[in-house]
C-alpha positions as CSV (number, residue, x, y, z in Angstrom):
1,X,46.8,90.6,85.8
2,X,49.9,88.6,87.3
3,X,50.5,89.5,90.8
4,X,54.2,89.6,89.7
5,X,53.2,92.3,86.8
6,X,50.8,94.2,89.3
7,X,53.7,94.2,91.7
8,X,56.0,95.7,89.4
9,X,53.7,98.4,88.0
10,X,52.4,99.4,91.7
11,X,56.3,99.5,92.6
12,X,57.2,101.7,89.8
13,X,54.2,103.6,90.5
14,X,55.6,103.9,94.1
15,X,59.2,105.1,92.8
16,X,58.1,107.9,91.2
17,X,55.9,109.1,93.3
18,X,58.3,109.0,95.9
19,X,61.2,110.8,94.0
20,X,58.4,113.4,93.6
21,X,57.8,113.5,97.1
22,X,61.7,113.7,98.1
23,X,62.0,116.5,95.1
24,X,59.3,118.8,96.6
25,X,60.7,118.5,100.6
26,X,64.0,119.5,99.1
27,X,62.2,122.5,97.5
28,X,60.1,123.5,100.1
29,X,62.8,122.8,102.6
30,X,60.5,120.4,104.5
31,X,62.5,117.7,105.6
32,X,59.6,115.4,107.0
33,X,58.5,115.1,103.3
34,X,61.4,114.6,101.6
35,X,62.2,111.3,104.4
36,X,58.4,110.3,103.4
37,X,59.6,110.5,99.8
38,X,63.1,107.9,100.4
39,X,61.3,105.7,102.1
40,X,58.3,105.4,99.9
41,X,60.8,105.4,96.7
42,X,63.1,102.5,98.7
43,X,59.6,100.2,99.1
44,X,58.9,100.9,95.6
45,X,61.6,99.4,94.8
46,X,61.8,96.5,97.3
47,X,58.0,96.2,95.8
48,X,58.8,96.4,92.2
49,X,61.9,93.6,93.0
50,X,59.4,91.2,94.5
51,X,57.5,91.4,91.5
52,X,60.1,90.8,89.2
53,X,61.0,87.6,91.3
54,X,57.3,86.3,91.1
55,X,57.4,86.2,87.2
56,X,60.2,84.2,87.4
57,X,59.2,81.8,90.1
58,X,55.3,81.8,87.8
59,X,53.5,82.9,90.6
């Protein structure tokens, strides 16, 4: 697989998880794991934006 494509996947894969994250501190009032969640969500993204450069670039 691309690196570009494994990026994207793996930063997707990062997004949810962290929405998931930032979803249960919310619920369980823990604040420590719903700023876990944003900032694992935000490199997701970051993550999944690299990748989507790499395609175009061919790398």
């Amino acid at each position: 697989m691309k690196s570009g494509i494994r990026n994207q996947v793996e930063g997707k894969f990062h997004k949810v998880k962290g929405a998931l994250r930032e979803i249960a501190g919310k619920l369980g009032m823990k604040p420590d794991l719903k700023a876990k969640g944003k900032d694992e969500k935000i490199a997701g993204e970051v993550q999944e934006k690299i990748g989507q450069v790499e395609n175009v670039l061919g790398k």
